[in-house]
Backbone as CSV, one residue per row, in Angstrom:
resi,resn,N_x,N_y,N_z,CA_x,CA_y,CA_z,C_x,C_y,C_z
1,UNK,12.990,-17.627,-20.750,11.747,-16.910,-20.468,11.497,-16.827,-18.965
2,UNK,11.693,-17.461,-17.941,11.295,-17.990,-17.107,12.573,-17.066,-16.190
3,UNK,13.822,-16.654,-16.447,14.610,-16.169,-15.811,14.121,-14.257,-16.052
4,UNK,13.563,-14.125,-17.387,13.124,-12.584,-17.401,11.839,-12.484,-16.943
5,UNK,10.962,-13.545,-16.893,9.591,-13.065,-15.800,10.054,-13.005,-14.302
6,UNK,11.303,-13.558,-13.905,11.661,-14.016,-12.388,12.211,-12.721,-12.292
7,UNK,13.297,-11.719,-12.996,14.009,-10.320,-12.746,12.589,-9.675,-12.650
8,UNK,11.504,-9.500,-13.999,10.540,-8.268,-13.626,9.818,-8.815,-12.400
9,UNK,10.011,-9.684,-11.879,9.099,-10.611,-10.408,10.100,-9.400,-9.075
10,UNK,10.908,-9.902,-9.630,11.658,-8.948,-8.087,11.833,-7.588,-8.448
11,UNK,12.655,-6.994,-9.787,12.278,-5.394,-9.951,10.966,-4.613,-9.508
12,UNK,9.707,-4.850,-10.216,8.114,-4.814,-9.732,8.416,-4.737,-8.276
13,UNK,8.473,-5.792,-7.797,8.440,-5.988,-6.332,9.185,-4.991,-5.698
14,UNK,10.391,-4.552,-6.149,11.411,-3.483,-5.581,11.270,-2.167,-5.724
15,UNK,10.204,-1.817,-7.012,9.882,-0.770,-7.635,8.248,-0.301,-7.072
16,UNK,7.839,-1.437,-6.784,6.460,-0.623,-6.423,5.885,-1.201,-5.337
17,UNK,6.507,-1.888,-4.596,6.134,-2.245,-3.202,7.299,-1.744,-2.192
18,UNK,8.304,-1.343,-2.523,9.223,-0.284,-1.729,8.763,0.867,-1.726
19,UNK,8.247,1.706,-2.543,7.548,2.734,-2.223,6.574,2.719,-1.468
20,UNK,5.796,2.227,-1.819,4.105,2.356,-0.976,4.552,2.037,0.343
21,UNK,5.177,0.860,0.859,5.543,0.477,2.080,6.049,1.996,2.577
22,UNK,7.166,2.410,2.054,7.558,3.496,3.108,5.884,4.668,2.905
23,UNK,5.422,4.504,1.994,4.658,5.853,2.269,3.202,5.276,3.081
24,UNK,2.972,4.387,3.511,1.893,4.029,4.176,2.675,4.358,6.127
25,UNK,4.124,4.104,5.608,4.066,3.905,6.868,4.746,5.231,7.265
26,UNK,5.215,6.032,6.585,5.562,7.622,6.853,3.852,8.877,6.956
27,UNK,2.717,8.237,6.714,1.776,8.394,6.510,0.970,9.097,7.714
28,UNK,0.916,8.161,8.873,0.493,8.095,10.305,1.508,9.579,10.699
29,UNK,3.029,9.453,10.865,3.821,10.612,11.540,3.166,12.192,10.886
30,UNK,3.410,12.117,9.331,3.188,12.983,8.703,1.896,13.734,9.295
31,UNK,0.444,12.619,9.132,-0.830,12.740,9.705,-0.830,13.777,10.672
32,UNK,-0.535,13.254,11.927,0.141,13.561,13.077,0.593,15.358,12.963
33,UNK,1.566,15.209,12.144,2.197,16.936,11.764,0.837,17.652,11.519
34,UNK,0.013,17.437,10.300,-0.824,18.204,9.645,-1.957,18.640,10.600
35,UNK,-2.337,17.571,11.394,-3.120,17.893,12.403,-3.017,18.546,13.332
36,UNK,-1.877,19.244,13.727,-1.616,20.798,14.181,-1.081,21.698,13.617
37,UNK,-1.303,21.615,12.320,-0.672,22.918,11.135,-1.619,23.105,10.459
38,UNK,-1.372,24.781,10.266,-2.357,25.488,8.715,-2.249,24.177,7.542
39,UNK,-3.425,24.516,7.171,-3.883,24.331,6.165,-2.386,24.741,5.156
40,UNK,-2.072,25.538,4.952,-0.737,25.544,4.048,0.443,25.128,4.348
41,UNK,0.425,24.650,5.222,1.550,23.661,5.381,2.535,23.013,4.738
42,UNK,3.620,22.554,5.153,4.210,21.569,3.845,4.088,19.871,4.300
43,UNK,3.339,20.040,5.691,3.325,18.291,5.957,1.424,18.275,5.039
44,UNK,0.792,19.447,4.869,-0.511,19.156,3.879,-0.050,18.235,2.725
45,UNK,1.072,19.050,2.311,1.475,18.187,0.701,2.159,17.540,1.055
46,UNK,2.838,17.100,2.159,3.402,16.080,2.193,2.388,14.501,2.494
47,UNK,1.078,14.955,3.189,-0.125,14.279,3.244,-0.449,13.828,1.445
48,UNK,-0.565,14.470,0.673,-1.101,14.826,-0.351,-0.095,13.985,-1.395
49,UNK,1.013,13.778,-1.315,2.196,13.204,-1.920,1.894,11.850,-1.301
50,UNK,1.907,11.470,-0.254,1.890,10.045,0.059,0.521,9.571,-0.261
51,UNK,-0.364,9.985,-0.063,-1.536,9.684,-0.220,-1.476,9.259,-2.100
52,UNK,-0.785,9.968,-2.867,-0.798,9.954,-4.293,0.313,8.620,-4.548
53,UNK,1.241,8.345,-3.324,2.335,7.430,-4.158,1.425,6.253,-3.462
54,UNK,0.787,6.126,-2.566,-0.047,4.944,-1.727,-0.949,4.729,-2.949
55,UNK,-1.641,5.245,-3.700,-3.124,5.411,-4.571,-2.287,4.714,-6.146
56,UNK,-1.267,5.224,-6.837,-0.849,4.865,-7.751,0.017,2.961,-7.441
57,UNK,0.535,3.533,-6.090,1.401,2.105,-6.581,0.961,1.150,-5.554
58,UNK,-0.413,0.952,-5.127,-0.925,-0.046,-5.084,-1.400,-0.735,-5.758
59,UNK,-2.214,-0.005,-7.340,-2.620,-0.833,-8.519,-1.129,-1.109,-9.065
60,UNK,-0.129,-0.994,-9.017,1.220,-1.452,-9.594,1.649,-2.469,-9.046
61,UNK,1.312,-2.231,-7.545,1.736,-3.316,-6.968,1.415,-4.968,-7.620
62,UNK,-0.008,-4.785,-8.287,-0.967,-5.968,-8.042,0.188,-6.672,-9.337
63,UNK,1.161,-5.786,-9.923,1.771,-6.655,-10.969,2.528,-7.859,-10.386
64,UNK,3.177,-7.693,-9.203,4.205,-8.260,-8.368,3.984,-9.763,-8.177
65,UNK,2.399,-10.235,-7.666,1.778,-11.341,-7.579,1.329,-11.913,-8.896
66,UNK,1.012,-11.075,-9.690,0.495,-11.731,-11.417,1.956,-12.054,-11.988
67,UNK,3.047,-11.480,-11.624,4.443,-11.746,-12.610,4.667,-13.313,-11.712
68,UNK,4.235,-13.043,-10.013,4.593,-14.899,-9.794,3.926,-15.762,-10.315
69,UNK,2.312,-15.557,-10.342,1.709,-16.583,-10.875,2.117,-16.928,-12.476
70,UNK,2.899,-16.002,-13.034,3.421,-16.313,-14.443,4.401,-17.119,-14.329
71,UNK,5.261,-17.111,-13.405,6.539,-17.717,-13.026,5.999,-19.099,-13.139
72,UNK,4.934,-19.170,-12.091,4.219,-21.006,-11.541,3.905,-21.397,-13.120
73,UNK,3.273,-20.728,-13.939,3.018,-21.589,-15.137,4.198,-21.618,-16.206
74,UNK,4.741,-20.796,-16.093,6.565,-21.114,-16.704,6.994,-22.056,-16.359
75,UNK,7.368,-22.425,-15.313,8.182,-23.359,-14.318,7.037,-24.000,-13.386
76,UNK,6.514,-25.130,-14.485,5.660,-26.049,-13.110,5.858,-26.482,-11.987
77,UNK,7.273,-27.165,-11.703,7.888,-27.317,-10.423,7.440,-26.371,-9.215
78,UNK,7.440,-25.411,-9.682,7.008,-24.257,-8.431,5.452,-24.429,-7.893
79,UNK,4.520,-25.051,-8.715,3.223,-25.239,-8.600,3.451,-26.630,-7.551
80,UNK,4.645,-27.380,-7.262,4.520,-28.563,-6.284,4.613,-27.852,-5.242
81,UNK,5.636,-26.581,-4.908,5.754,-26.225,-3.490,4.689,-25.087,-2.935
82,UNK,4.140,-25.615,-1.990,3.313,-24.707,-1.024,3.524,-23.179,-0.940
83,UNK,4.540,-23.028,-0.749,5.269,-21.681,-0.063,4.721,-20.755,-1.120
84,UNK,5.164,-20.702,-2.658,4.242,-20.215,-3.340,3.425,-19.660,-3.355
85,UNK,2.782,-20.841,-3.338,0.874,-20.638,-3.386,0.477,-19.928,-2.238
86,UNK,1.368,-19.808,-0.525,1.420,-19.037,0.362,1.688,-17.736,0.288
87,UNK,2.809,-17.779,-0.817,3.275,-15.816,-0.959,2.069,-15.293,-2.160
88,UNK,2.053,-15.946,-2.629,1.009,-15.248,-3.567,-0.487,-14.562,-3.198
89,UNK,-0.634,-15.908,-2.205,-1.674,-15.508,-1.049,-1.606,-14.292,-0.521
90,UNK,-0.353,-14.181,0.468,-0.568,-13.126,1.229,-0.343,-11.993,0.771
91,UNK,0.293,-11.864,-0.581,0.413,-10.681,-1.716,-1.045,-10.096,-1.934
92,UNK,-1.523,-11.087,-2.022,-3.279,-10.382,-2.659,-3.782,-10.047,-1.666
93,UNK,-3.730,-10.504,-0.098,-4.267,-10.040,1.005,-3.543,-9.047,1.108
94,UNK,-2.336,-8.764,1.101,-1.749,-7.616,1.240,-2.411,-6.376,0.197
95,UNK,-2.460,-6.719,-1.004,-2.918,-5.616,-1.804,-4.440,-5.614,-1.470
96,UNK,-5.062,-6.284,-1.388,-6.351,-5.777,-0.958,-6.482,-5.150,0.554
97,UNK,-5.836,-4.943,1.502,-5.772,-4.675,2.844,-5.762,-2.488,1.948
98,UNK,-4.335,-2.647,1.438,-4.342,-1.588,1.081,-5.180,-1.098,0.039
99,UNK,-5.457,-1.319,-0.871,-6.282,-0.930,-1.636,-8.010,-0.371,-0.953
100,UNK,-8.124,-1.393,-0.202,-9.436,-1.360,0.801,-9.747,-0.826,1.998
101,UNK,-9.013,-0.754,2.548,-8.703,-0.933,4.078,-7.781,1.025,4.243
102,UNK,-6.420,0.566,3.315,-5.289,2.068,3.825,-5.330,3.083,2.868
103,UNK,-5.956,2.597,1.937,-5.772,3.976,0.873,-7.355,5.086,0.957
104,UNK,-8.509,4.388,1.253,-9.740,4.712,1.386,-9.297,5.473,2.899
105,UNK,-8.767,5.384,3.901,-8.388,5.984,5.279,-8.025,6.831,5.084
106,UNK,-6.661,6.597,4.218,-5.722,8.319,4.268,-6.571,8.856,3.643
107,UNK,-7.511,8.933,2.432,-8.090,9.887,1.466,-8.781,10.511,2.129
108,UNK,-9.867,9.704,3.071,-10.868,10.588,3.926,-9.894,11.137,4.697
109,UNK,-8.980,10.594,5.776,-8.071,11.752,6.700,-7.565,12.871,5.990
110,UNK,-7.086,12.935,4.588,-6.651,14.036,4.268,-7.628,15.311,4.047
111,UNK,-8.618,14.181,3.297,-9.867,15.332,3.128,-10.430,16.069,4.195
112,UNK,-10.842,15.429,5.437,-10.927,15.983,6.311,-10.725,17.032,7.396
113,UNK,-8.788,16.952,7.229,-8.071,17.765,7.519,-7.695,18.883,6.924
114,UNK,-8.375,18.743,5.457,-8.361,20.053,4.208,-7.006,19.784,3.324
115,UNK,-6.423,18.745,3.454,-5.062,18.747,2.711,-5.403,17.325,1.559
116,UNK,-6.629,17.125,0.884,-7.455,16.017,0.329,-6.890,17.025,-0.978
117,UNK,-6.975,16.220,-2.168,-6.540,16.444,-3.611,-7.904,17.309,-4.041
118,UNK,-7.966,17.941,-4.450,-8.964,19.315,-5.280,-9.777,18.544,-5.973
119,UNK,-9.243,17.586,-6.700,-9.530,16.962,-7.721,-10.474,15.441,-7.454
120,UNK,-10.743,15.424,-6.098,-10.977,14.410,-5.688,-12.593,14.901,-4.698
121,UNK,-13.764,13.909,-4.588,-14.434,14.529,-4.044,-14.557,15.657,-2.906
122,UNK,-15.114,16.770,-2.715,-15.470,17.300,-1.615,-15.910,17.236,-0.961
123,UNK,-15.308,17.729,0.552,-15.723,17.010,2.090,-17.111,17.296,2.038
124,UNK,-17.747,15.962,2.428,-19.083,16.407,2.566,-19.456,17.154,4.350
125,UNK,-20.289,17.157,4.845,-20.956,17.285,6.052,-20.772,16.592,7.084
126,UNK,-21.031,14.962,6.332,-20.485,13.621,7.192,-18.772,13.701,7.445
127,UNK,-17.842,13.769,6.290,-16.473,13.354,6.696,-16.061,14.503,7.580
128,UNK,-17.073,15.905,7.204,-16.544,17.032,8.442,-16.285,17.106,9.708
129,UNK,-17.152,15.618,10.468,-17.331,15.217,11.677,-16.475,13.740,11.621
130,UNK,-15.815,13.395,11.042,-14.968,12.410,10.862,-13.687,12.850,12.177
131,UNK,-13.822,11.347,12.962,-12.700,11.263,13.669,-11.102,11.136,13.390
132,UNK,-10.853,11.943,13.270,-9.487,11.961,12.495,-8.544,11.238,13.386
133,UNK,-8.029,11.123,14.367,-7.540,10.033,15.131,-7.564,8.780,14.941
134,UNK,-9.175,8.450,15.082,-9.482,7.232,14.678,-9.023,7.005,13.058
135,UNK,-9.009,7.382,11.993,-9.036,7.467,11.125,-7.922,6.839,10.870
136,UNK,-6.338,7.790,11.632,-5.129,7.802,11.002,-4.674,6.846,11.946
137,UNK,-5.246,6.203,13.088,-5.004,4.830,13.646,-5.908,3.469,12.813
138,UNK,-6.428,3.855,12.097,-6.738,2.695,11.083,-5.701,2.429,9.900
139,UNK,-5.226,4.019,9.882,-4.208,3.500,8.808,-2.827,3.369,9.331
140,UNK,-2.473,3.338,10.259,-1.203,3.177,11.171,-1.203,1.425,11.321
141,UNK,-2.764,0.779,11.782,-2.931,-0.614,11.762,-2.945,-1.137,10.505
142,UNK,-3.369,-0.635,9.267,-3.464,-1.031,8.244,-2.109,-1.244,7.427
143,UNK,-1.296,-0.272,7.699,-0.032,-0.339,7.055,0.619,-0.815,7.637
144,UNK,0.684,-1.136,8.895,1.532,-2.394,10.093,1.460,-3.663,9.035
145,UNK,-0.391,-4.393,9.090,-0.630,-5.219,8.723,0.077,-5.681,7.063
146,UNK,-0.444,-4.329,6.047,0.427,-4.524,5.009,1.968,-4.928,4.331
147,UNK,2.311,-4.166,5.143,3.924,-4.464,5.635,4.291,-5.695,6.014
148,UNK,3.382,-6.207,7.267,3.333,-7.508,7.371,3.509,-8.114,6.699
149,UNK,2.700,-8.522,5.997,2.102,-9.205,4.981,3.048,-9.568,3.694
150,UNK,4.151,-8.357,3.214,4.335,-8.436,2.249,6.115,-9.064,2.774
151,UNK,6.448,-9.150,4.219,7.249,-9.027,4.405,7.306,-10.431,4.476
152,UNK,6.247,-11.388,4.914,5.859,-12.670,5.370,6.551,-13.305,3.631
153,UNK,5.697,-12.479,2.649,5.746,-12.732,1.302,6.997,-13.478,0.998
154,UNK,7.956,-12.203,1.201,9.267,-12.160,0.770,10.080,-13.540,1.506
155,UNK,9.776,-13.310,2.655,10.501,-14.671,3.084,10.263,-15.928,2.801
156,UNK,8.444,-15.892,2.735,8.352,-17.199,1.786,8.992,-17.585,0.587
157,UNK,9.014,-16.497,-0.181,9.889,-16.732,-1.591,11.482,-17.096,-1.488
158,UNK,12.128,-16.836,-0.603,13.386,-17.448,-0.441,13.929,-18.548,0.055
159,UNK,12.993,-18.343,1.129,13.728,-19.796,2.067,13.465,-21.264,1.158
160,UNK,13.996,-22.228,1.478,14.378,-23.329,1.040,13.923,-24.693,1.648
């Protein structure tokens, strides 16, 4: 049991925190494009695509840290070492950074810039005057930090 919660521990992890990572951090360049292109653009949907793989597989992500804490009660031994209880940590800081912090950024930057999902509120008055710079340097810091974070993760989980 304990060896098939440990494979979906790293698949999960490979499957939905490899994505988001590259699209938080292809996010900022893209930004960048749209903000001197029409509105029809293809860096709009390319805004519009990352913004959608950032939004979906951050709630996927949150499996990555719940499949370890399954691991710790499988295999008590793991509940003696620190490192653990450290990656798990910075997993949830990591998913809440993004969830809170990078996915709420790009949505307003996209909206702002007119390349925001149809389907998703309309720019009000306020985000019309939204600093878009500032905006897509919150999420340039935000996805640094995330990345960070998850990268800190990973090494905790290996080393010895």
């Amino acid at each position: 049991m304990n060896n098939l919660v440990l494979i979906l521990h790293v698949v999960t992890a490979l499957l939905f925190i490899g994505p988001v990572t590259v699209a938080v951090s292809l996010f900022p360049r893209i930004g960048k494009a749209a903000l001197a292109a029409t509105p029809a653009s293809p860096s709009h949907g390319g805004l519009q695509v990352l913004l959608a793989i950032s939004r979906t597989y951050a709630l996927l992500s949150l499996l990555v840290p719940a499949l370890g804490l399954g691991i710790m009660f499988i295999e008590p031994a793991y509940f003696q070492q620190p490192r653990f209880h450290a990656a798990i940590a910075l997993s949830v800081v990591a998913w809440l950074v993004l969830l809170l912090l990078v996915v709420p950024a790009q949505r307003k930057f996209a909206q702002a810039i007119g390349a925001g999902d149809p389907d998703m509120d309309p720019v009000t008055a306020a985000d019309a005057t939204v600093n878009t710079t500032a905006l897509l340097k919150k999420v340039t810091i935000g996805g640094g930090v995330f990345n960070l974070l998850w990268l800190i993760s990973a090494v905790l989980m290996v080393i010895h």
